[in-house]
MIROVO-929146 format. One record per residue (C-alpha): residue in one letter; x, y, z. Coordinates in Angstrom, 3 decimals. Layout:
! MIROVO-929146
+------+----------+----------+----------+
: code :       xx :       yy :       zz :
+------+----------+----------+----------+
:    A :        X :        Y :        Z :
...
+------+----------+----------+----------+
//
This chain:
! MIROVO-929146
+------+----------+----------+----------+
: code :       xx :       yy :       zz :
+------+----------+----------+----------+
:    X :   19.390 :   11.999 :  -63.499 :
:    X :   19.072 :   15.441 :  -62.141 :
:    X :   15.673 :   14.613 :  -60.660 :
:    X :   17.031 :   11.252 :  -58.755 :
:    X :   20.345 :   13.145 :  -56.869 :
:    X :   17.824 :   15.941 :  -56.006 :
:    X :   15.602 :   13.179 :  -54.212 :
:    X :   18.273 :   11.959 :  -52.845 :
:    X :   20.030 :   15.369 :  -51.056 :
:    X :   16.397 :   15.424 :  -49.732 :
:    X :   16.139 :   12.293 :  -47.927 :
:    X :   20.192 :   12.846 :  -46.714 :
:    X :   18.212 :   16.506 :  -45.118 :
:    X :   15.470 :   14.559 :  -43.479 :
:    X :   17.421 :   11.962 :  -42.365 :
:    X :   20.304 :   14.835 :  -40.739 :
:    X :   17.423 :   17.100 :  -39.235 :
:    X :   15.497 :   14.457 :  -37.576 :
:    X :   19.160 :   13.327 :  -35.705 :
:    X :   18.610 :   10.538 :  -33.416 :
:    X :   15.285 :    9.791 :  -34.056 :
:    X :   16.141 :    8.509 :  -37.449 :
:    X :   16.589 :    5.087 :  -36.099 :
:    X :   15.083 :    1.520 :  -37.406 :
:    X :   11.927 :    1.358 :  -35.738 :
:    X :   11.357 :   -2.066 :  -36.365 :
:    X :    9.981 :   -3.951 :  -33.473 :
:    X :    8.567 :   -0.813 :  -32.225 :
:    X :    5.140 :   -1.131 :  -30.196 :
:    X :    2.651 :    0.783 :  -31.768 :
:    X :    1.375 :    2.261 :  -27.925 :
:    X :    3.034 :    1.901 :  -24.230 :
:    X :    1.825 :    2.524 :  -20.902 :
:    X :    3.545 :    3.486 :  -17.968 :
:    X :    2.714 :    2.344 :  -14.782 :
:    X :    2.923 :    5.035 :  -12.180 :
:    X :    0.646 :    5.135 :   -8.948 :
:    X :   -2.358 :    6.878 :   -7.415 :
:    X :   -3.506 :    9.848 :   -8.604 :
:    X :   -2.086 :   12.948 :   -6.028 :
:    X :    1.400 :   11.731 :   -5.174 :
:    X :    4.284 :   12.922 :   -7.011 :
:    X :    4.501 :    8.989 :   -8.982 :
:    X :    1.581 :   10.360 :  -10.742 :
:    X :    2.308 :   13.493 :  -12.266 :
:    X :    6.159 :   12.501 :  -13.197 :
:    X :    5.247 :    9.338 :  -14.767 :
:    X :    2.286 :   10.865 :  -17.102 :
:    X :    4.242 :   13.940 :  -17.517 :
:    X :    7.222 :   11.690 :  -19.154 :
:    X :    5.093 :    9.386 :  -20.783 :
:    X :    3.345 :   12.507 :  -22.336 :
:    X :    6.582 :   13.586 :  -23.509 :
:    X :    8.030 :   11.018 :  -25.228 :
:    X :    4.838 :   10.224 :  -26.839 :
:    X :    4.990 :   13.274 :  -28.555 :
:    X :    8.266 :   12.990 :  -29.367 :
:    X :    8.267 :    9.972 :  -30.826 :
:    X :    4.845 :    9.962 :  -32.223 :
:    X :    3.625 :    6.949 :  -30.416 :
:    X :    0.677 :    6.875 :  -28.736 :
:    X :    1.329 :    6.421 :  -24.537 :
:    X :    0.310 :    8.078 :  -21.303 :
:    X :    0.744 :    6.858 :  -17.839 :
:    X :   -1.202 :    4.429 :  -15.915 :
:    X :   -3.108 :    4.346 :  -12.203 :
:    X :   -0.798 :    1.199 :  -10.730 :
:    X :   -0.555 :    0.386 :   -6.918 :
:    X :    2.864 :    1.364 :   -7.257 :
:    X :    6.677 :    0.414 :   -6.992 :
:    X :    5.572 :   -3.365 :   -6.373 :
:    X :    3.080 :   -3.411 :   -8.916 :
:    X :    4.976 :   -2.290 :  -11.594 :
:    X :    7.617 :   -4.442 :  -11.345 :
:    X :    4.955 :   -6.863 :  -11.455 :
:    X :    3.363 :   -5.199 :  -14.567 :
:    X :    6.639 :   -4.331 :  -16.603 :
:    X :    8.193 :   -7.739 :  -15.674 :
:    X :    5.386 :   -9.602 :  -17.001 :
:    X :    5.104 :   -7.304 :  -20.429 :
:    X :    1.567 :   -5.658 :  -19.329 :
:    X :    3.118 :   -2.533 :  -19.443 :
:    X :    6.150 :   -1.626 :  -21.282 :
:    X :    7.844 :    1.142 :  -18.695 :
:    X :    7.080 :    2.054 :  -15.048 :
:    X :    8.252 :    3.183 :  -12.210 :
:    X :   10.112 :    1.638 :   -9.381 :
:    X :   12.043 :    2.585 :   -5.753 :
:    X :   15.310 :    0.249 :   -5.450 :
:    X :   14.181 :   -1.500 :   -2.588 :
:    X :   10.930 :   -2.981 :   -3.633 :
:    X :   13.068 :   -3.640 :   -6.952 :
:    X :   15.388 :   -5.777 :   -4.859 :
:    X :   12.906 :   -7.668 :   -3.377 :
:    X :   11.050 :   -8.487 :   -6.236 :
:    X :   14.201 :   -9.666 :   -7.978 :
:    X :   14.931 :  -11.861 :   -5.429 :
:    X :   10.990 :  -12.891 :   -5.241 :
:    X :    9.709 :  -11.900 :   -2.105 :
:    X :    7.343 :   -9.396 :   -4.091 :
:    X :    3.963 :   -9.617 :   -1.709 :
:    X :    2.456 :   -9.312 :   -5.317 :
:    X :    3.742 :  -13.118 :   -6.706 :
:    X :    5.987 :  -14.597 :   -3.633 :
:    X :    8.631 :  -16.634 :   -5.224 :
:    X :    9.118 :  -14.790 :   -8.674 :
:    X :   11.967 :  -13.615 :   -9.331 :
:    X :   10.900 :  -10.660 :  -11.572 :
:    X :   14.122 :  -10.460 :  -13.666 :
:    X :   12.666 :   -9.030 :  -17.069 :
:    X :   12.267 :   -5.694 :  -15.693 :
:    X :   15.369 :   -3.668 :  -16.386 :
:    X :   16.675 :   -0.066 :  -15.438 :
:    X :   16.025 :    2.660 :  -17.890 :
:    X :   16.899 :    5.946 :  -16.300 :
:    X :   17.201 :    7.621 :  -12.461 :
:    X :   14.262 :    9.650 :  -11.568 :
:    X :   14.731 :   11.580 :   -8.163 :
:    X :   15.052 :   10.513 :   -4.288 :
:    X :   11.908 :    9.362 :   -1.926 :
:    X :   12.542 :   11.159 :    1.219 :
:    X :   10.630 :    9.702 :    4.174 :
:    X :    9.234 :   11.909 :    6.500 :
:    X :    7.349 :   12.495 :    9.243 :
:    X :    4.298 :   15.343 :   10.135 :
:    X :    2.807 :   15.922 :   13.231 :
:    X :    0.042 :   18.781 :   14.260 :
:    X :    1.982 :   21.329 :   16.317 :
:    X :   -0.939 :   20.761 :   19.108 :
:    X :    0.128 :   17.393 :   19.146 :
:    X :    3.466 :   18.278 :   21.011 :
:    X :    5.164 :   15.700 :   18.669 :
:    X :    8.301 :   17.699 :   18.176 :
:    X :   10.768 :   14.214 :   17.523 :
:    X :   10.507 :   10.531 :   16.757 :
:    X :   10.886 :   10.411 :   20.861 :
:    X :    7.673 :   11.574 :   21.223 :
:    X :    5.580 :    9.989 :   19.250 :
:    X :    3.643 :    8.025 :   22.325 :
:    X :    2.995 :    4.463 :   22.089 :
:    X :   -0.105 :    3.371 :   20.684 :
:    X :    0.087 :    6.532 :   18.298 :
:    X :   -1.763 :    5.802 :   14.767 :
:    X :    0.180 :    6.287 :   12.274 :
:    X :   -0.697 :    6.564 :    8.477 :
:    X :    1.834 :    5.310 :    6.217 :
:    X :    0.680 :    6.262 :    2.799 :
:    X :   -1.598 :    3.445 :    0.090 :
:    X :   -1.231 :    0.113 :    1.216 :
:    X :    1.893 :   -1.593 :   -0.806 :
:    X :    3.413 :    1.760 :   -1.186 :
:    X :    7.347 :    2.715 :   -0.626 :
:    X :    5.941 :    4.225 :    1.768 :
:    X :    4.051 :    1.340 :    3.566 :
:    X :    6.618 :   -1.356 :    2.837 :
:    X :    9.388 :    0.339 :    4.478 :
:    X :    8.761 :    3.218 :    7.190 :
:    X :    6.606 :    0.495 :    9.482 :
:    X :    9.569 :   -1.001 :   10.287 :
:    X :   12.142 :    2.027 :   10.410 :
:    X :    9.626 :    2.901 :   13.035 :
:    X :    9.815 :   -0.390 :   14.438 :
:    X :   13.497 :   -0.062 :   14.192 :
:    X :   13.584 :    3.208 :   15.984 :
:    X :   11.201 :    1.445 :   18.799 :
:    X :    8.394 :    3.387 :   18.304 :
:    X :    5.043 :    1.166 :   18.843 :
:    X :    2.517 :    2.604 :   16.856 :
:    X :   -1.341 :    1.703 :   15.466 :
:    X :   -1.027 :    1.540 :   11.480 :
:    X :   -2.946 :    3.015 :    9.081 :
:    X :   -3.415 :    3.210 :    5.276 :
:    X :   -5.069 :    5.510 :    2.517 :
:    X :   -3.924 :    8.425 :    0.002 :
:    X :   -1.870 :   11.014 :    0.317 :
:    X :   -4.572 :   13.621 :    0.659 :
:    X :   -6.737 :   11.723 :    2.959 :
:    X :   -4.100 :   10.877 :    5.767 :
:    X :   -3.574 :   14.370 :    5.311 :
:    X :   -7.470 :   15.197 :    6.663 :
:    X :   -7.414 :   12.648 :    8.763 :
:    X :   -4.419 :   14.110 :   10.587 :
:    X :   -6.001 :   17.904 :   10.937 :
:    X :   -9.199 :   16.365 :   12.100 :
:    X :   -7.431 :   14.352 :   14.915 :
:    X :   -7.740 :   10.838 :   13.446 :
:    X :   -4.299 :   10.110 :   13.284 :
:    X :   -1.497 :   11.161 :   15.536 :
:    X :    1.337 :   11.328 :   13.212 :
:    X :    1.501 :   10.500 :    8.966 :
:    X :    4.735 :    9.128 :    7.908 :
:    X :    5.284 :    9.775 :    3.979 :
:    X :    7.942 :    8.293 :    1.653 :
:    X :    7.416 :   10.913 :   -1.603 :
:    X :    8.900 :   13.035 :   -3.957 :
:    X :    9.026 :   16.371 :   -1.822 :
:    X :    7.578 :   18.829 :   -1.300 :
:    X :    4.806 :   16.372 :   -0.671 :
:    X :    1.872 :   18.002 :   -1.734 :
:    X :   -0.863 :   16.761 :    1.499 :
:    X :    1.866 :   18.117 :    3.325 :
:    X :    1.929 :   21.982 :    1.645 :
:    X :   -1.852 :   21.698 :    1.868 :
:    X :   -1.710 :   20.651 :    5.536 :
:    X :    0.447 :   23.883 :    6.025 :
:    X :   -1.562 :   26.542 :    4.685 :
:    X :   -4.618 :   25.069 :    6.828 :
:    X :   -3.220 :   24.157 :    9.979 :
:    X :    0.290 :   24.600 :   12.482 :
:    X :    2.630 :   21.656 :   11.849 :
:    X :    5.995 :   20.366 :   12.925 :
:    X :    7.972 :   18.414 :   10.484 :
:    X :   10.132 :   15.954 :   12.193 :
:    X :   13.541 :   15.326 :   11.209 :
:    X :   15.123 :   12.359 :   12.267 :
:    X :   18.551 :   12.675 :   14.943 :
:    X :   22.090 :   11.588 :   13.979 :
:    X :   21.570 :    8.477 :   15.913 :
:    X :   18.019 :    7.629 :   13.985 :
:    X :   19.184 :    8.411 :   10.450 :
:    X :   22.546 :    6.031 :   11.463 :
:    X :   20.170 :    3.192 :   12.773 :
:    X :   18.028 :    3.429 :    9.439 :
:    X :   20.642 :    3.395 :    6.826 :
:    X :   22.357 :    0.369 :    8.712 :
:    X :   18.994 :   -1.810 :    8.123 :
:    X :   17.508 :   -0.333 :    5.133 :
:    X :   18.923 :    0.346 :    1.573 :
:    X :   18.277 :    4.342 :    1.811 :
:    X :   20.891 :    6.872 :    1.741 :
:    X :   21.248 :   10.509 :    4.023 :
:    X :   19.338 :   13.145 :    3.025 :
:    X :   18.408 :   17.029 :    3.445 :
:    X :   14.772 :   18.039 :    3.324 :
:    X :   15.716 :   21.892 :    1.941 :
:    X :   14.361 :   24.532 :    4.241 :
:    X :   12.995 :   25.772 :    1.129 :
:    X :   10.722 :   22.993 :    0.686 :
:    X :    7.856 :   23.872 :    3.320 :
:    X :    7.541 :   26.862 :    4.729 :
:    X :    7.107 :   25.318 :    8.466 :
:    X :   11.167 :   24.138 :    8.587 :
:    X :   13.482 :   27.276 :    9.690 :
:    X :   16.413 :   24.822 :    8.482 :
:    X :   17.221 :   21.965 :    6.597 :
:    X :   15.279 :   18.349 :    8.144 :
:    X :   17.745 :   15.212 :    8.468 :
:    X :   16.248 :   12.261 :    6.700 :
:    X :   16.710 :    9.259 :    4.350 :
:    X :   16.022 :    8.681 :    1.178 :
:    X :   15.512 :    5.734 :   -1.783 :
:    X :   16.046 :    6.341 :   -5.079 :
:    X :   13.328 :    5.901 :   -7.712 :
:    X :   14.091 :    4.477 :  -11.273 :
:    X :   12.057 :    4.314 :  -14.878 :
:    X :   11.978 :    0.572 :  -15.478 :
:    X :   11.575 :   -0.893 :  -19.225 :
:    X :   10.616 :   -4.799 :  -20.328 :
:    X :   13.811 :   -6.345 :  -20.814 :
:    X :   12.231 :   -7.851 :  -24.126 :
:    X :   11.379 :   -3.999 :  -25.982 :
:    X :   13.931 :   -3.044 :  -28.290 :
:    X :   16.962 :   -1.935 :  -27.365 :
:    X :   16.558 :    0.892 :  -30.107 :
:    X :   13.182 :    2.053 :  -28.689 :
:    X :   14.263 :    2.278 :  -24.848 :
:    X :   17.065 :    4.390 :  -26.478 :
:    X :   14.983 :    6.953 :  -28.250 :
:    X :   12.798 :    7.300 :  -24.930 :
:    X :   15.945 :    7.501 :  -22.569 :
:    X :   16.809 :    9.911 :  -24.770 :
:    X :   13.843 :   11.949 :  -25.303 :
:    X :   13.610 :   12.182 :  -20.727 :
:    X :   17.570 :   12.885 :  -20.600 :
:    X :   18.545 :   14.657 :  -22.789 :
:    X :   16.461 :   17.979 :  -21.795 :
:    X :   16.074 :   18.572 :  -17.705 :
:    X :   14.121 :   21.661 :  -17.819 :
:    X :   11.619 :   20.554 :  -19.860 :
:    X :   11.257 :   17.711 :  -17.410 :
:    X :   11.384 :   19.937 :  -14.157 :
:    X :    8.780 :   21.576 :  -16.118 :
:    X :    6.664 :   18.545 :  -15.422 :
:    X :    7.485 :   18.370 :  -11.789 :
:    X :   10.459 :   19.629 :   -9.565 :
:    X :   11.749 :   16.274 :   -8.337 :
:    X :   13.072 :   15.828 :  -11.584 :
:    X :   16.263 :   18.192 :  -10.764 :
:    X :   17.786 :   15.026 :  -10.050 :
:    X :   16.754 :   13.029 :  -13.291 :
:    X :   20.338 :   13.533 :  -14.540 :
:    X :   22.656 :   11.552 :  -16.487 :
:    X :   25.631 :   11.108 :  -13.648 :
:    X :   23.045 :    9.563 :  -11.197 :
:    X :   23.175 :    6.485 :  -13.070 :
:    X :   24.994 :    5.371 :  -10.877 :
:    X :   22.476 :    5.481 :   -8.142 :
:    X :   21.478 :    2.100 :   -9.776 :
:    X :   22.997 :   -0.868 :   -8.024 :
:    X :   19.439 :   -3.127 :   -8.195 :
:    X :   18.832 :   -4.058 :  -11.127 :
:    X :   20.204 :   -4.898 :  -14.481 :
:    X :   19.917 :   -2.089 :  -17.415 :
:    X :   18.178 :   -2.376 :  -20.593 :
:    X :   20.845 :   -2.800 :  -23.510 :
:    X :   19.565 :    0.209 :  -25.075 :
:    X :   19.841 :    2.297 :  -21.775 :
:    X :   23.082 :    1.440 :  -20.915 :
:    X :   23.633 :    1.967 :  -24.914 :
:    X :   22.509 :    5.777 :  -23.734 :
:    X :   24.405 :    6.337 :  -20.577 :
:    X :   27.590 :    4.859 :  -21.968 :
:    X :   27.247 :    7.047 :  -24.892 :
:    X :   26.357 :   10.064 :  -23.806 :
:    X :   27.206 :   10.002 :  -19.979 :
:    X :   30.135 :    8.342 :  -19.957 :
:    X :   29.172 :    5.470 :  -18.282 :
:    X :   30.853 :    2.394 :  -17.348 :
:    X :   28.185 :    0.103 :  -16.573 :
:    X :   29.321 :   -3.561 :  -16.475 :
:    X :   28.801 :   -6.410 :  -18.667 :
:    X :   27.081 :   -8.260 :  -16.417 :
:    X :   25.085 :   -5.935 :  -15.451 :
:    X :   23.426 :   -5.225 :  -18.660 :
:    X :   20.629 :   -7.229 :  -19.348 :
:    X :   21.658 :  -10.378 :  -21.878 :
:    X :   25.106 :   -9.287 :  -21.592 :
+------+----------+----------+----------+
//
């Protein structure tokens, strides 16, 4: 008798001390992915340092994925391939309503919000010998580079340019090699939507001048009108070339789960990201805004139960019905 209540104030112990992670598991995969982007932009390095993170926490076995990006992994998570990624609302919007480049006509409806990341600013760098000093001046024929082909980045800022009237020459590639083809004079002006600071950009500083251009009044008015961005302060902090906070525009980026994992999984890795910020700026510095009150910033897509289960738990969320996945 003795030896049976002893055994069972131990399991009551391990079942207190390991709190929320004392869940039924059942259903759980036994590995995830997430699919991030290319390697050197700030997709990257958030969505492998996360991934790392919970699969430690956990004790699952996941890391982050090389993906083409926003579009692809809606693609990728919608269709179960991988069980999280990452996404920017507006390539989420389109590929809910299935103009996705990737499979025209899907509507890619099992992907589901899981948590807010951080902002994309887009922005603009031109050599200081350039005498590109606004979006004015960018002359027309200029080549532009607009980040990987498919990218936030690429989908969008051709036609805010466009929008602005600027006629330009397009161009595609990484991060790091716009960045050397701008220094070496084979591209007139790169236009990046990423995580800031951006790091071709801080690389581009130390080597060369630059002017980062910040967008007027009038130009950040015109973009939010068309495009589903919001205002936005580049901090002077962020390069050491700006004297004072850059206007620009930004999207917000969100973790996306398979609608189909569940719901007690997504909860245990919403909470293993949310529940501790430093250890996630730790991984990278755009995650000062992976907080619980920006779940808000979701008006796209349609949460995972076991997400909105989080956020209406522990942030005091009112998400509604119908925009809860099954619900």
């Amino acid at each position: 008798m003795k030896l049976s209540i002893l055994m069972a104030a131990v399991a009551n112990v391990a079942v207190t001390a390991s709190g929320a992670l004392a869940q039924d598991r059942e259903g759980w995969p036994e590995s995830f992915t997430v699919g991030t982007a290319s390697q050197g932009g700030t997709y990257f390095a958030y969505g492998s340092g996360w991934a790392n993170l919970v699969a430690e926490e956990l004790g699952i076995s996941g890391g982050g994925e090389v993906t083409g990006g926003p579009m692809q992994n809606m693609a990728l998570v919608h269709t179960g391939e991988a069980a999280f990624g990452m996404t920017t609302m507006g390539p989420a919007a389109e590929s809910i309503g299935g103009t996705n480049p990737i499979a025209p006509g899907l509507e890619m409806t099992n992907a589901c919000a899981m948590f807010p990341m951080y902002q994309t600013p887009f922005s603009v760098t031109a050599l200081s010998s350039s005498g590109i000093e606004s979006i004015a001046d960018i002359p027309a024929g200029a080549k532009i580079g607009f980040g990987p082909a498919g990218s936030t980045s690429d989908t969008y800022f051709p036609r805010m340019m466009e929008t602005l009237g600027v006629e330009f020459e397009r161009r595609n590639g990484g991060w790091s090699d716009l960045g050397g083809q701008l220094q070496d004079g084979l591209l007139d002006v790169i236009a990046f939507a990423a995580g800031v600071p951006v790091p071709a950009v801080s690389q581009l500083e130390v080597q060369t001048d630059v002017n980062i251009i910040e967008f007027t009044a009038e130009e950040q008015a015109a973009i939010m009108e068309a495009f589903p961005v919001s205002e936005f302060m580049i901090a002077a902090d962020t390069y050491t070339t700006l004297e004072a906070d850059a206007r620009s525009v930004s999207m917000w980026n969100f973790a996306i789960a398979n609608c189909d994992l569940p719901a007690s999984f997504v909860e245990a890795v919403v909470d293993v990201v949310m529940s501790d910020n430093e250890r996630m700026v730790n991984i990278h510095r755009a995650a000062r805004s992976t907080l619980p009150e920006n779940w808000t910033k979701n008006t796209v897509m349609k949460w995972h139960p076991g997400a909105a289960k989080w956020f209406t738990d522990n942030a005091g969320a009112d998400i509604p019905a119908d925009m809860i996945h099954g619900g």
